[in-house]
C-alpha positions as CSV (number, residue, x, y, z in Angstrom):
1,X,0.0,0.0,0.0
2,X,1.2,3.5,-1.0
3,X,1.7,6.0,2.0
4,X,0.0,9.2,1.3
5,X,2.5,12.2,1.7
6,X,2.2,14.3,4.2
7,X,3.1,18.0,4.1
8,X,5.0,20.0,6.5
9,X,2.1,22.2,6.6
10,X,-0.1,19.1,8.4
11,X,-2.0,19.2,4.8
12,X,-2.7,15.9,4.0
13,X,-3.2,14.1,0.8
14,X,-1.9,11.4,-1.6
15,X,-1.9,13.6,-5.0
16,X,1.6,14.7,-5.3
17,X,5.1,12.5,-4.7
18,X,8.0,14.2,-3.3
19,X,11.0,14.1,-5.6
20,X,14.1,13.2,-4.4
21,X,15.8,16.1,-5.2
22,X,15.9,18.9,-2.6
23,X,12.9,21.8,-2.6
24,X,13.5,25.2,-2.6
25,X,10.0,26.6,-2.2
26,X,7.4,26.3,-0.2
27,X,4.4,23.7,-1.6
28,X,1.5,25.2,-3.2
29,X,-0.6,23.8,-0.1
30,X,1.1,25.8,2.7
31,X,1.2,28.8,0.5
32,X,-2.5,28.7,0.6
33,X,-2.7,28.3,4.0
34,X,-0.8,31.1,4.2
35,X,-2.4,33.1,2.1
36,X,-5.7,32.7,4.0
37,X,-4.3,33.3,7.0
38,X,-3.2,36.5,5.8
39,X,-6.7,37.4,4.4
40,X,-7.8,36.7,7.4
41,X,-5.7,39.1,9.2
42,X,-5.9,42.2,6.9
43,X,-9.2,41.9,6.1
44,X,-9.9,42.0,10.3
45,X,-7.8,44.9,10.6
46,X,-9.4,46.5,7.4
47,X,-13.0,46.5,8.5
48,X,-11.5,47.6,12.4
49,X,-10.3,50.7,10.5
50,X,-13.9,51.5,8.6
51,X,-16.2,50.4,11.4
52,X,-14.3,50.2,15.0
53,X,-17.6,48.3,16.2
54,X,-15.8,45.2,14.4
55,X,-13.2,45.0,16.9
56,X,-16.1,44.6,20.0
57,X,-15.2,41.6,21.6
58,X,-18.8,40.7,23.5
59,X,-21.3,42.5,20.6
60,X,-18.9,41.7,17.2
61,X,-16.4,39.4,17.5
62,X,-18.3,37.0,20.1
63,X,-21.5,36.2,17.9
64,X,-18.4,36.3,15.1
65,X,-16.2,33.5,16.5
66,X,-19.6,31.4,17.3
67,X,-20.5,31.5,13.8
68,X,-17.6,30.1,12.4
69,X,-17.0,27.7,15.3
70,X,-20.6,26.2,13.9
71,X,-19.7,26.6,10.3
72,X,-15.9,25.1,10.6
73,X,-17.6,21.9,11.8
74,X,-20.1,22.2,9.0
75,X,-17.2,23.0,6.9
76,X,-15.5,19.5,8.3
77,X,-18.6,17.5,7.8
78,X,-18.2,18.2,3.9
79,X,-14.6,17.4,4.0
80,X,-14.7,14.3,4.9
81,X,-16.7,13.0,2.0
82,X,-14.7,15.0,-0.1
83,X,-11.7,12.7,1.3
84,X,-13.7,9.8,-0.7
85,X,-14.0,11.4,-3.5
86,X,-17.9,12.2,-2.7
87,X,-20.1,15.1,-1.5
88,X,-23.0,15.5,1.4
89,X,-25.9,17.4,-0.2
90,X,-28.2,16.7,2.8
91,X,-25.5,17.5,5.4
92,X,-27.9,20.6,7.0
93,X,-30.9,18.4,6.6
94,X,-28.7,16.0,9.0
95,X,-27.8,18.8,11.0
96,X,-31.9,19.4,11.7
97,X,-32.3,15.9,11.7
98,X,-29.7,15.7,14.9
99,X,-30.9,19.0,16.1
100,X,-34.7,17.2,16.2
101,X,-33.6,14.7,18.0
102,X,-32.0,16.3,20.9
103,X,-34.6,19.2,21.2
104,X,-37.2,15.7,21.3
105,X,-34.8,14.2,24.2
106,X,-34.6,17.6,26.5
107,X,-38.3,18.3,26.0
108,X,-40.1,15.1,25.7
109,X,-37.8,12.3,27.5
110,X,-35.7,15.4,30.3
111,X,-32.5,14.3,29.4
112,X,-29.5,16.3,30.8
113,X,-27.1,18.5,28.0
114,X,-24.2,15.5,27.6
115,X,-26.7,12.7,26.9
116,X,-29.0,15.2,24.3
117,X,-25.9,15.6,22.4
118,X,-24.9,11.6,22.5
119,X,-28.2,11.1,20.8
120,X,-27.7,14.1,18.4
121,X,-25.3,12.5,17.6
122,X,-25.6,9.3,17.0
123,X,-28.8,10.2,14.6
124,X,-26.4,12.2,12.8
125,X,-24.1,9.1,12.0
126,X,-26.9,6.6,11.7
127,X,-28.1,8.5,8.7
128,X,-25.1,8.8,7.6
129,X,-24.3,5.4,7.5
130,X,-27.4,5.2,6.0
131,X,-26.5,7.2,3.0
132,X,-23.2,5.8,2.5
133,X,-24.5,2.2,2.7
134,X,-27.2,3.0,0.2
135,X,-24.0,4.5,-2.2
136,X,-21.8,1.4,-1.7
137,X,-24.7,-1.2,-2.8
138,X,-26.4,0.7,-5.3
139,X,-23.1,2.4,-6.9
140,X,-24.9,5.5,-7.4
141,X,-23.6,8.8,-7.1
142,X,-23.4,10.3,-3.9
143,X,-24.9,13.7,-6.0
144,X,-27.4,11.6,-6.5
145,X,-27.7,9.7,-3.3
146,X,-27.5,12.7,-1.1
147,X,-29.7,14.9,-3.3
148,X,-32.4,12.6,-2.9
149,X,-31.8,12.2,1.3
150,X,-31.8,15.8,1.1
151,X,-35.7,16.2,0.0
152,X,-36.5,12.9,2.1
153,X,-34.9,14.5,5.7
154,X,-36.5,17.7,4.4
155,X,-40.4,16.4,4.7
156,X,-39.4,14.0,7.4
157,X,-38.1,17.0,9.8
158,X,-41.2,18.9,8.7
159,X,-43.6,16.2,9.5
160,X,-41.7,15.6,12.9
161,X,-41.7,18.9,14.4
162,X,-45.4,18.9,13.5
163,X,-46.4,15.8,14.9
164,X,-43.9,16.2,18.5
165,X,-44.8,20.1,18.7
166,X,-47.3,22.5,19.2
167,X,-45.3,25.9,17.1
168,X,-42.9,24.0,15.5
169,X,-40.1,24.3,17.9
170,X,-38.8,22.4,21.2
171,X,-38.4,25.3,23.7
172,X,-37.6,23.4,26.6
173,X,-34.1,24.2,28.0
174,X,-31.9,21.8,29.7
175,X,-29.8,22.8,32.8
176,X,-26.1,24.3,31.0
177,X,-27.9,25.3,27.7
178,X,-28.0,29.0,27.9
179,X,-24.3,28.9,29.8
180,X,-23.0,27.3,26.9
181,X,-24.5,29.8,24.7
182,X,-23.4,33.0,26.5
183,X,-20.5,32.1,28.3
184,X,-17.0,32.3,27.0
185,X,-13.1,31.7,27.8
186,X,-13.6,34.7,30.5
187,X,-15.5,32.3,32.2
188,X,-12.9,30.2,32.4
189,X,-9.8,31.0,34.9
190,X,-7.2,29.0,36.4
191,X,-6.2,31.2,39.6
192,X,-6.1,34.6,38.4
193,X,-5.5,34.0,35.0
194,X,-8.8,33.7,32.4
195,X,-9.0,33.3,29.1
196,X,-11.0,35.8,26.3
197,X,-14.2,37.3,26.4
198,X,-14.4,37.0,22.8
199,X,-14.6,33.1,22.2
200,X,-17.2,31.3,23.0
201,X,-17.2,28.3,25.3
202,X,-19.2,26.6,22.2
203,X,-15.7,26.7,20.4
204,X,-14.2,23.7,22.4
205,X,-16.6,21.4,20.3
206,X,-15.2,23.0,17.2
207,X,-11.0,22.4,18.5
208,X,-12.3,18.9,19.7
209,X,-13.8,18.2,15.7
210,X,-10.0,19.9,14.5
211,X,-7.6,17.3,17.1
212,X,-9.9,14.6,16.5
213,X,-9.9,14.4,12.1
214,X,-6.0,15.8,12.2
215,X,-4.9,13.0,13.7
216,X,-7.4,10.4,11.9
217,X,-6.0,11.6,8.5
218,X,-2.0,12.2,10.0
219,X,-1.6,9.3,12.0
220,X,-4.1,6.9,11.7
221,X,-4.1,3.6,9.0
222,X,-7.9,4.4,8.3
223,X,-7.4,8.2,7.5
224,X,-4.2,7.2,4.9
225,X,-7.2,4.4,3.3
226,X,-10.0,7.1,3.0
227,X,-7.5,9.1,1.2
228,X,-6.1,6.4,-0.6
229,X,-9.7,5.4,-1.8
230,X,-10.0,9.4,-2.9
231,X,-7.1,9.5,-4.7
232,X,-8.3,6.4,-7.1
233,X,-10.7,3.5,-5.6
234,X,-9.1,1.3,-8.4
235,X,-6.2,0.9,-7.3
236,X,-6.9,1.4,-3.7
237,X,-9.6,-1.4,-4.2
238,X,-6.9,-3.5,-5.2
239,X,-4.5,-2.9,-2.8
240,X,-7.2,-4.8,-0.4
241,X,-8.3,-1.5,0.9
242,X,-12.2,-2.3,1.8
243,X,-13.2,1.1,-0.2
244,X,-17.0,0.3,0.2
245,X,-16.2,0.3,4.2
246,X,-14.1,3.5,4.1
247,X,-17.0,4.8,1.9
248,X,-19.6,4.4,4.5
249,X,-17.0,5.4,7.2
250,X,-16.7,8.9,5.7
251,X,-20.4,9.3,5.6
252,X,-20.9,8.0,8.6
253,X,-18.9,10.6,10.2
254,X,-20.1,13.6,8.2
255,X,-23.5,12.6,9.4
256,X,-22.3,12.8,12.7
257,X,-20.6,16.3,12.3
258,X,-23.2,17.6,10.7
259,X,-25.6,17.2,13.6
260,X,-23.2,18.3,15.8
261,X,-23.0,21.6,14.1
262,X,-26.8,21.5,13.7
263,X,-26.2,21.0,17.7
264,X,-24.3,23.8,18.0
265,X,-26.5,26.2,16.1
266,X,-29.5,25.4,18.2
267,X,-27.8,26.7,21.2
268,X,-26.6,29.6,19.7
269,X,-29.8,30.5,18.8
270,X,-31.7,29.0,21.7
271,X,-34.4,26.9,19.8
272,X,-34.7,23.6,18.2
273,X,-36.1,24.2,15.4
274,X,-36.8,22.8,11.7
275,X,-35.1,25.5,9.8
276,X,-31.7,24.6,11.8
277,X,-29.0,24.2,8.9
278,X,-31.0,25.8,6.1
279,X,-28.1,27.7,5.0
280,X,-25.2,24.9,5.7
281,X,-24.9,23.8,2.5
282,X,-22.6,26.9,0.5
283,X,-20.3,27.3,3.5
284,X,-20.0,23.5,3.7
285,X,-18.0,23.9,0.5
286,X,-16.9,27.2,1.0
287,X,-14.9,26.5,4.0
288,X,-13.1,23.1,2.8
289,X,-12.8,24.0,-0.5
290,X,-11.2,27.3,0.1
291,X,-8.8,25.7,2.8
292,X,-7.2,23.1,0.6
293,X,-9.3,19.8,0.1
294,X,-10.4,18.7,-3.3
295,X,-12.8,18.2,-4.6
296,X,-11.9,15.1,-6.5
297,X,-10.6,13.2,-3.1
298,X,-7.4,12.0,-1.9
299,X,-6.3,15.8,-0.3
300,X,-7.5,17.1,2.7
301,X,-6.9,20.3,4.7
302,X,-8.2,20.1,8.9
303,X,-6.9,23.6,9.6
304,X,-7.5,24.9,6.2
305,X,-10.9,24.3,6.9
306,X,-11.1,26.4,9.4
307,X,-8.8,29.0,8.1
308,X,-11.6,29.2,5.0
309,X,-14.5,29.5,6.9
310,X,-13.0,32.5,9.0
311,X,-12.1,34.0,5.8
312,X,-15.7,33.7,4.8
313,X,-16.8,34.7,8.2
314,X,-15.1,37.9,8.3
315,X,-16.0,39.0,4.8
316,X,-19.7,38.0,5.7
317,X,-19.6,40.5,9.0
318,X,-17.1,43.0,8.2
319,X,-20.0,43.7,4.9
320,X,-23.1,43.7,6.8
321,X,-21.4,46.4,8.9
322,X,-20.3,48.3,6.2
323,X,-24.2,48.1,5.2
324,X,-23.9,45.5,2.3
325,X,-27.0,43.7,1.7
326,X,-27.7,39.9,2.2
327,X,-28.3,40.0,-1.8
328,X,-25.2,41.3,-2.5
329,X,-23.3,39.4,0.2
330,X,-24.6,36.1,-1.9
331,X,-23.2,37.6,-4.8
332,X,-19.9,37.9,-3.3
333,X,-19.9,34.8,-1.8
334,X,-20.7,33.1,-4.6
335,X,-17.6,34.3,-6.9
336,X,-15.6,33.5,-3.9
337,X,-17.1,29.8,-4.4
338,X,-16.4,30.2,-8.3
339,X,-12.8,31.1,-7.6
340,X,-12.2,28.8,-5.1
341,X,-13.3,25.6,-7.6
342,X,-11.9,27.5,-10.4
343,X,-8.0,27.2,-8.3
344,X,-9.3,23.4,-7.2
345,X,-9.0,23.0,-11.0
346,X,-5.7,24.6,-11.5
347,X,-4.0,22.9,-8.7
348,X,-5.7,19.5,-9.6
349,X,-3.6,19.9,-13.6
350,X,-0.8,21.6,-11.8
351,X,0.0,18.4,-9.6
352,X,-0.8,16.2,-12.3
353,X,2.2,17.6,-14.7
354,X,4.5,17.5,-11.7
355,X,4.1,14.2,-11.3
356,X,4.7,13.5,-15.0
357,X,7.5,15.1,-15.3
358,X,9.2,13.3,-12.3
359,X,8.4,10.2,-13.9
């Protein structure tokens, strides 16, 4: 079995063999990564210039940071079918679908915060073990597959929330609920040392989601196979990779992020509700595509992932106080999307000629 190589840069991915001879210049992954980062940080210090409100840490930057905490682990959940080689059209009706069910176990069976997210949870990777089961026997397209969960979760949520309650909504509020939404690092001090008042406590989910994939994909047998099956289920198949295991394996756990972000956006906002994850889908690919994954499998990027989404974050907020419209911001964030698959392209030739020629 072929190793995947891994770059300095902790971006992962099996497209592109090192040559022997010795490299002068940074990889086109890190410089990436780099360049978001730097996006990132002028584009915050930009919009702190035109509107000093951006810079707020409890009214701004607080709701800012929750956002993209969510959205990373959206963000993740479409990365890791990307590792495969597929995408998650349903992964914010999965995020309602796990949302549903741990509104349902606070309100109708008075379970305590932990075990309303263990549920959440697992409904999140029982559907998506679901969907990649139905991929691996059929042989359909996970487009396809995923397009079709999409419309099914969408009615089934619907009917749900109907049937289980009276305006749509579970309202009931377990014990640690509105802590978790309001509370940040401040809240958090070892002696007289605390940490910032502008992350959320909510964010720990988010850095758990980060450790937990970067070391499946850096150090584990499994994550080298899922990217192995990415980079070309031929071969990968007949290297005695199971690929139709690995398959379900990555849907299984983008079901599983994806209701843990759909989790996470019912506490920020308070509510379980049927709309939760309505407008998951373009930052799904927003975030991993603009970090370094592609979109073809076999490369993944954990911190680019969250290094995208910020990007997009920050654009998204720094405009709406600058008085853009939601309109326009679509606009914008749509040609970012454009660009973004429009590099995934470039890179994807790029590494395919470099290979060539060291051959």
């Amino acid at each position: 079995m072929t190793t995947p190589v891994t770059a300095p840069d902790s971006d992962i991915g099996t497209a592109e063999t090192t040559p022997s001879r010795p490299v002068h210049r940074l990889p086109f992954w890190v410089n990436q990564r780099l360049g978001l980062l730097v996006l990132v940080v002028i584009l915050s210090a930009l919009f702190g210039l035109l509107r000093p409100a951006f810079l707020d840490e409890r009214l701004v930057l607080f709701p800012l940071l929750r956002d993209i905490s969510t959205l990373t682990v959206v963000a993740l959940a479409q990365m890791v079918v990307l590792s495969v080689g597929h995408m998650n059209l349903a992964v914010g009706r999965m995020a309602a679908l796990g949302a549903l069910f741990a509104g349902f176990g606070y309100d109708r069976l008075g379970l305590p915060l932990p075990l309303g997210l263990v549920l959440c949870l697992f409904a999140g990777a029982a559907i998506g073990a679901l969907t990649g089961w139905i991929i691996t026997r059929t042989g359909v397209s996970s487009f396809v597959v995923t397009l079709a969960m999409d419309f099914a979760l969408l009615g089934l949520v619907s009917l749900l929330y109907s049937a289980l309650t009276e305006n749509a909504a579970f309202t009931t509020k377990p014990s640690g609920l509105a802590e978790l939404r309001s509370y940040s690092l401040a809240d958090i001090c070892v002696g007289p040392v605390c940490g910032s008042s502008a992350v959320p406590q909510l964010a720990q989910f988010t850095v758990l989601a980060l450790l937990g994939l970067g070391f499946l994909y850096t150090c584990t047998r499994i994550g080298r196979e899922l990217l192995l099956t990415g980079a070309n289920p031929a071969a990968a198949e007949l290297s005695g990779i199971p690929t139709g295991r690995r398959v379900i394996l990555a849907h299984t756990l983008s079901g599983l992020l994806a209701a843990l972000a759909g989790f996470m956006a019912a506490v920020s906002t308070g509510t379980f509700r049927a709309s939760i994850g309505d407008d998951f889908m373009l930052p799904s690919f927003l975030g991993s595509v603009l970090g370094g994954t592609l979109l073809t499998g076999g490369v993944v990027s954990v911190l680019g992932a969250l290094l995208g989404t910020s990007l997009v974050g920050v654009i998204r907020k720094g405009l709406d106080l600058l008085g853009v419209g939601l309109e326009s911001l679509n606009i914008y964030l749509g040609c970012v999307l454009l660009m973004a698959l429009s590099a995934d392209r470039v890179r994807t030739v790029v590494s395919y000629r470099k290979v060539v020629r060291s051959t």
